[in-house]
C-alpha positions in Angstrom: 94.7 183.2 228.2 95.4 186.1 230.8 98.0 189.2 229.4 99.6 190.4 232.0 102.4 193.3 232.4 105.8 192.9 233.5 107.4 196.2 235.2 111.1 195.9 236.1 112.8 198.5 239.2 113.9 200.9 236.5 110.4 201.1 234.8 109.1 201.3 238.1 111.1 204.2 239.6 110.8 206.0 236.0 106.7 206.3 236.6 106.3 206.6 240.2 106.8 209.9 242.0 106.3 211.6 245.1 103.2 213.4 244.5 101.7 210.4 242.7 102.6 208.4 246.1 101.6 211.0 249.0 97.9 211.1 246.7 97.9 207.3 246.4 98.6 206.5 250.6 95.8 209.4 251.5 93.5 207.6 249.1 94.3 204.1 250.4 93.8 205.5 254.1 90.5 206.5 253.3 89.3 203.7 251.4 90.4 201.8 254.4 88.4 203.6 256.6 85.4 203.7 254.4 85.5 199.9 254.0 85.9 199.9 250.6 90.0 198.7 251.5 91.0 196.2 253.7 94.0 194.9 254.7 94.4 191.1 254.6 96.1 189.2 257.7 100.3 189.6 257.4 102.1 186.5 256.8 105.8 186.2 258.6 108.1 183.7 258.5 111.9 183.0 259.8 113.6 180.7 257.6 117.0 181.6 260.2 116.2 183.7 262.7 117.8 187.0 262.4 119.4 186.0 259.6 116.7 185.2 256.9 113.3 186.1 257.0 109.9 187.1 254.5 106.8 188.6 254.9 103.5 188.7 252.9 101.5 191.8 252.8 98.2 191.9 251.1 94.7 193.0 250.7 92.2 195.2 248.2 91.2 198.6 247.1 87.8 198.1 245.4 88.0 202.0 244.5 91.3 201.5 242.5 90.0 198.7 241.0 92.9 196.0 242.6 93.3 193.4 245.1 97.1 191.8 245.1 99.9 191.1 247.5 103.9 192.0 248.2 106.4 189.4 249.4 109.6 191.0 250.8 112.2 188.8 251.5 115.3 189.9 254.0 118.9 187.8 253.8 121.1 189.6 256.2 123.5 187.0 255.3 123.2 188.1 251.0 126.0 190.6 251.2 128.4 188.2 252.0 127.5 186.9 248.1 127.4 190.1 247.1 124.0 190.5 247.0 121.3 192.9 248.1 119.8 192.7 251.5 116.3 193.0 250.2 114.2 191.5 247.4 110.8 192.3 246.6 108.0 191.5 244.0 104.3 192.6 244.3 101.6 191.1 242.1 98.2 192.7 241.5 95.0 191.5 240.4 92.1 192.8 238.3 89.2 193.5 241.0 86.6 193.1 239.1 87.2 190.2 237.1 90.4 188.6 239.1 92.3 188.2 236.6 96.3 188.7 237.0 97.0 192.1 235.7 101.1 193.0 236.7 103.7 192.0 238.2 106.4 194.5 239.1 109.7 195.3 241.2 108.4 196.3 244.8 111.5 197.8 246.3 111.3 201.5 244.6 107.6 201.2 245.7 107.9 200.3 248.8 110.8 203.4 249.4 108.1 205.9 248.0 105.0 204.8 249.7 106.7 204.7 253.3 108.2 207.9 252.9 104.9 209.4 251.8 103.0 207.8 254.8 105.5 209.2 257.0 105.0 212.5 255.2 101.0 212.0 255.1 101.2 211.7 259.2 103.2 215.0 259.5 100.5 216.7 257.1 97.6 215.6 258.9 99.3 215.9 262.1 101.7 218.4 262.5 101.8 222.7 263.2 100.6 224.6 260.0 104.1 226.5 261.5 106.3 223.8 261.5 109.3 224.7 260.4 112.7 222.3 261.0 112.4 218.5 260.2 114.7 215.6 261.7 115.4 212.0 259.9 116.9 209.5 262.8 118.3 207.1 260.3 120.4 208.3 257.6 119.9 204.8 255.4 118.0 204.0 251.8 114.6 206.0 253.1 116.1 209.1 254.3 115.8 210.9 251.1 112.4 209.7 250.2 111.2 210.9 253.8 112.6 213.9 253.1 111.4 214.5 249.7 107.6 213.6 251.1 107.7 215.8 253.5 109.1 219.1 251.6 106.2 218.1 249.3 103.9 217.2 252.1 104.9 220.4 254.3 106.1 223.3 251.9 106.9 225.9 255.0 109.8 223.3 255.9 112.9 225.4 256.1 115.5 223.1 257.9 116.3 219.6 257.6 118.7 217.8 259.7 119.4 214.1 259.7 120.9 212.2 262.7 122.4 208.5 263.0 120.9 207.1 266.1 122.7 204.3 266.0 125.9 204.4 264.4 126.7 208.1 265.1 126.9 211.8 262.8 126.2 211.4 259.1 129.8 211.7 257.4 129.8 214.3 254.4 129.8 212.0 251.7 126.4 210.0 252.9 125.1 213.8 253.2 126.0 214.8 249.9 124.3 211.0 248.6 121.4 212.3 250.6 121.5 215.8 248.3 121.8 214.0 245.4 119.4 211.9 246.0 116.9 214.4 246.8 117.4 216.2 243.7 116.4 213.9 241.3 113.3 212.6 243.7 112.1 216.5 243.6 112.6 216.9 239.7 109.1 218.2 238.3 107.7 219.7 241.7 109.0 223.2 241.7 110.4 222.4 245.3 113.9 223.0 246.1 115.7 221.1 248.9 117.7 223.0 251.9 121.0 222.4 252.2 120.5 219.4 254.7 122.3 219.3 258.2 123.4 217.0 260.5 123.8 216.8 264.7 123.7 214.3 267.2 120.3 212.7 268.1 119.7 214.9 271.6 120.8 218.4 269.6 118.7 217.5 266.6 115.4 216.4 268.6 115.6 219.7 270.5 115.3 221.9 267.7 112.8 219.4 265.7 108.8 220.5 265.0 108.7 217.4 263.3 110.5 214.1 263.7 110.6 210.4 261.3 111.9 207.6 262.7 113.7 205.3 260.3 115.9 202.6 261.4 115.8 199.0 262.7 115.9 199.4 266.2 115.0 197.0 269.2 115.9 199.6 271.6 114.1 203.0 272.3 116.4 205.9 271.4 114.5 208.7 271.2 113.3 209.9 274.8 110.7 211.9 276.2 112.1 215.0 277.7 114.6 215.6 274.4 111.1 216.0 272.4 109.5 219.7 272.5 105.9 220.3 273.5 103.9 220.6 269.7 106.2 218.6 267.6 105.1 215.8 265.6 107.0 212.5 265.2 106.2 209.8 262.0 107.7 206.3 263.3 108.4 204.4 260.3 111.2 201.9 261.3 109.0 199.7 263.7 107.8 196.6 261.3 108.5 193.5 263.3 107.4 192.1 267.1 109.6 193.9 269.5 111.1 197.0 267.1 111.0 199.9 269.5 112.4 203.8 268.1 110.6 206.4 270.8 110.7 205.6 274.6 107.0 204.3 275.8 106.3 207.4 278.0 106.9 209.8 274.8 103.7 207.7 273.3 101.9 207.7 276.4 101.3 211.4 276.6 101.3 212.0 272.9 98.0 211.9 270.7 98.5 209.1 268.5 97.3 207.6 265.5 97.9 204.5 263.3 97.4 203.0 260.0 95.9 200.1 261.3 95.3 199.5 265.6 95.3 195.7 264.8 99.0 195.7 263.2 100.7 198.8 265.1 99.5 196.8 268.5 101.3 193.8 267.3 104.2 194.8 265.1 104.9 198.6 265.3 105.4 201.4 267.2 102.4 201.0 269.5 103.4 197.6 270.9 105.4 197.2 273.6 103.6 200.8 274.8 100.1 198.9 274.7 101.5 195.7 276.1 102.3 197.6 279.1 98.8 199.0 279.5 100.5 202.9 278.7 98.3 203.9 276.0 95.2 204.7 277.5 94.0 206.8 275.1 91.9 205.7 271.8 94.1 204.7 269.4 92.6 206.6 266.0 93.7 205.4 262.5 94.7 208.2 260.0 91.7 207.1 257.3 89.5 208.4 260.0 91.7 211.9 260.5 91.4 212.7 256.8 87.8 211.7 256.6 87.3 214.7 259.2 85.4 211.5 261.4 88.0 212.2 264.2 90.5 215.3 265.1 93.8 215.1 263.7 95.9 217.2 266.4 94.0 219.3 268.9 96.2 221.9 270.2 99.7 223.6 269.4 101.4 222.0 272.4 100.2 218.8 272.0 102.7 215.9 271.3 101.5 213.6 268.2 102.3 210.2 266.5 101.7 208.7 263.7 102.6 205.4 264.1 103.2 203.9 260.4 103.6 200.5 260.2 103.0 199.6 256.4 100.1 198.5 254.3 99.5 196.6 251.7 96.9 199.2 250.5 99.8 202.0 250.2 101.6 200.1 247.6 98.5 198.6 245.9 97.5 202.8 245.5 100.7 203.1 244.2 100.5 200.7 241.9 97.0 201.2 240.7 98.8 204.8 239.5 102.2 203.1 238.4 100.0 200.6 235.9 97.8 203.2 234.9 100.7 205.3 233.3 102.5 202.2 232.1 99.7 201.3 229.9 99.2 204.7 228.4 102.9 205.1 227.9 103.6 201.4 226.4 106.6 200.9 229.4 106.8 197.6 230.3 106.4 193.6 228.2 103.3 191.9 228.0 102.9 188.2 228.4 100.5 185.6 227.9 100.0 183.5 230.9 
């Protein structure tokens, strides 16, 4: 019979933490682009369209010793039963011997991983001088973009967040943010600024680097608001026709994506490439860390990381999460 090991949302969030996730996303980057990760094809499906919908996210990461898969499902309709928005559940598999090895709660996963890709682009990416960081989207990843990137970036001085599309953050969902932030940057030595808020024009302005975090299907951020030399993470682009920054910002910007295949389909990158505007070779950010292609070339020069989720991030993460489950007994064990 197989064992395998059960891991519930508060086990989960209790192991995982920022550091472990920013190490785990660079790692699964690389092993991506040395071949020794691969992303499997995504699986979508509408059950009602724009009401109910899941995806699959898979693939494997021979170095961490896992192959497995995430299904996210999205009810827009659940809080009307007083339910969450969002389930999900990943399950991971023993590489070298296939069998079933854990199953756990995917959603504080996949809140860690995506704010330490975002994070990951602005390190790789950004000014060594940046030194004032805007959040467009004031929801559930805010803090965790944040926390990444004081971790990520530890000359950050300044963080505003702005509400693109539902207007200023009020001062209670600021002081959620603080709170939040405090508890995501216990153990690091890293203390959070006292974080701001503006409209979206003021805050882009003043921004060396930007992350872009909500669910938009209409371009928000424009071109001439952004400075020359700052940096943008988009994180919020996940399905066919999500758009955050206006397609001229990404046609004179350097960019570079997790993976070309999915980010010219489903992220950031689409409806730019669709309409023949990004001319320039589209790197992925394996390949910047490897040192096989430049990250950002000059101080002036506009960049992009275009994040549109892997299943290697949160298998990484996992790998790490297991790892320190077993050594610390956390979690049941059953007999399949």
């Amino acid at each position: 019979m197989d064992t395998i090991r059960i891991l519930n949302a508060d086990e989960v969030a209790r192991l995982v933490t920022i550091p472990m996730a920013i190490e785990a996303v660079e790692g699964a980057y690389v092993q991506k682009h040395e071949g020794t990760g691969s992303v499997w094809p995504l699986l979508y499906h509408d059950f009602r369209e724009g009401v109910r919908d899941m995806d699959l996210k898979s693939g494997n990461l021979d170095g961490d010793g896992i192959w497995g898969l995430k299904a996210i499902s999205c009810y827009y309709d659940n809080p009307e039963q007083g339910l969450p928005v969002y389930h999900g559940t990943s399950l991971v598999f023993d590489y070298a011997t296939g069998a079933p090895k854990a199953v756990l709660n995917a959603m504080p996963i996949t809140r860690y991983r995506t704010g330490a890709a975002g994070a990951v682009g602005a390190r790789w990416l950004a000014r060594k001088d940046s030194r004032v960081l805007v959040v467009c989207g004031d929801g559930g990843l805010c803090p965790f973009l944040i926390a990444a990137n004081l971790v990520a970036l530890p000359q950050l001085e300044r963080v505003i967040v702005t509400n693109p599309l539902h207007g200023d953050s009020d001062a209670s969902r600021l002081a959620a943010i603080a709170g939040d932030l405090d508890g995501l940057l216990a153990g690091t030595g890293i203390a959070a600024p006292a974080v701001e808020t503006a409209g979206l024009e003021a805050a882009v302005r003043q921004a060396d680097v930007i992350m872009t975090a909500t669910p938009s299907y209409e371009p928000y951020l424009r071109a001439e608001w952004v400075r020359p030399g700052t940096h943008l993470s988009c994180v919020g682009a996940d399905k066919s026709g999500k758009q955050e920054a206006d397609s001229k910002l990404l046609a004179g910007a350097r960019v570079v994506v997790d993976d070309v295949r999915q980010a010219t389909t489903v992220g950031e990158c689409e409806i730019p490439y669709a309409q023949g505007l990004l001319v320039n070779q589209l790197d992925e950010m394996g390949a910047v860390i490897a040192g096989a292609v430049p990250g950002r070339t000059s101080d002036d020069q506009i960049t992009v990381f275009d994040s549109t989720g892997l299943s290697l991030q949160d298998l990484a993460t996992i790998a790490r999460i297991v790892k320190a489950a077993e050594a610390e007994g956390v979690g049941i064990t059953v007999e399949l």
